[in-house]
C-alpha positions as CSV (number, residue, x, y, z in Angstrom):
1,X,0.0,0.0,0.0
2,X,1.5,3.6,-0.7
3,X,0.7,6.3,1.5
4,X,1.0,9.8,0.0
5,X,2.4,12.4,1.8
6,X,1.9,15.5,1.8
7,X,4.7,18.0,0.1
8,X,5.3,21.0,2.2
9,X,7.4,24.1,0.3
10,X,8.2,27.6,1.5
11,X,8.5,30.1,-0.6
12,X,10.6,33.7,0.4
13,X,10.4,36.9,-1.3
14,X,12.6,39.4,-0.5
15,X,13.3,41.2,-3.6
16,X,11.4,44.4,-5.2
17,X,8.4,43.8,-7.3
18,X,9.9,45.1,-10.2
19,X,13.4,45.9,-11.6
20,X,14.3,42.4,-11.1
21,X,12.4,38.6,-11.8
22,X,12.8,37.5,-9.0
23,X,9.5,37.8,-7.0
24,X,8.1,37.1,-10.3
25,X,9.9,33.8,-10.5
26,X,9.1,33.1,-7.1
27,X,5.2,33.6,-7.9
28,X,5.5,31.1,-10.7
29,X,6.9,28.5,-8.6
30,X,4.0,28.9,-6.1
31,X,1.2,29.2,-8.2
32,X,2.5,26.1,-9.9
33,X,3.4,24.0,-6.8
34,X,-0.3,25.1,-5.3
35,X,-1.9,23.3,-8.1
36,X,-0.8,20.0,-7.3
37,X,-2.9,18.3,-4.8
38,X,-1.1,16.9,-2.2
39,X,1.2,20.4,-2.1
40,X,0.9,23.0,0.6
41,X,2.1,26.4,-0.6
42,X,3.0,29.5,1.6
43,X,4.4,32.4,0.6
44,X,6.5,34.5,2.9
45,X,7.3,38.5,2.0
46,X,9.9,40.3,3.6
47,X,12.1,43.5,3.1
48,X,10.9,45.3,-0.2
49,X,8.7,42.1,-1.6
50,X,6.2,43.1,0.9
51,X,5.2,46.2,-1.9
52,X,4.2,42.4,-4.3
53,X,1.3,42.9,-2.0
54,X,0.3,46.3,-3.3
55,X,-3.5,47.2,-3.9
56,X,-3.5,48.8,-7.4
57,X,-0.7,48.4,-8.6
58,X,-0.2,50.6,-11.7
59,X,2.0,48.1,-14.3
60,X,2.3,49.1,-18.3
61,X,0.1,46.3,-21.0
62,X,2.2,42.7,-21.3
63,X,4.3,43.1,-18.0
64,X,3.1,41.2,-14.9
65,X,1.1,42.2,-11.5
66,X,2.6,41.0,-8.5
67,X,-0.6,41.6,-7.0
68,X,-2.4,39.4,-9.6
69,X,-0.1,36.6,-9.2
70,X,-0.9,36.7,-5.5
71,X,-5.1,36.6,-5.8
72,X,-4.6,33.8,-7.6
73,X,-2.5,31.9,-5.4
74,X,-4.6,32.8,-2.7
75,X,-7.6,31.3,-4.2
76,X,-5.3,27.9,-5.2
77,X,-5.0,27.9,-1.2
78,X,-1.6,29.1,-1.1
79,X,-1.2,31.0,2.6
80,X,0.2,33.9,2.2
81,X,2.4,36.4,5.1
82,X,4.5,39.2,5.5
């Protein structure tokens, strides 16, 4: 008999929003992990990733919203802190 367990991953942003892919990258890899089932997601913010979590966030057409990616991670279950 197999027993699945149950993948834990932490994920830390501490980079800006923007200038650099990083959060961005970081945002992928959740919202991808949080879609497997057995996969609990969290997303920590520190430093200047905490401005990811932006209301309104004001980005030109064809470049990504931080604040976007993390509305939809939230609603894949993915917890998310600062």
């Amino acid at each position: 008999m197999t027993v699945a367990t149950r993948r834990k991953t932490l994920i830390i942003l501490n980079d800006a929003p923007y200038g650099t892919e990083r959060s961005y990258n970081g945002m992928r890899l959740a919202n991808a992990l949080s879609k497997g089932e057995d996969d609990e997601v969290r997303v920590f913010m520190t430093g200047d990733a905490v401005l990811c979590a932006k209301k309104s966030q004001k980005t030109p057409n064809g470049w990504y919203n931080l604040e976007r990616m993390l509305i939809v991670a939230s609603r894949q279950g993915v917890a998310i802190g600062t």
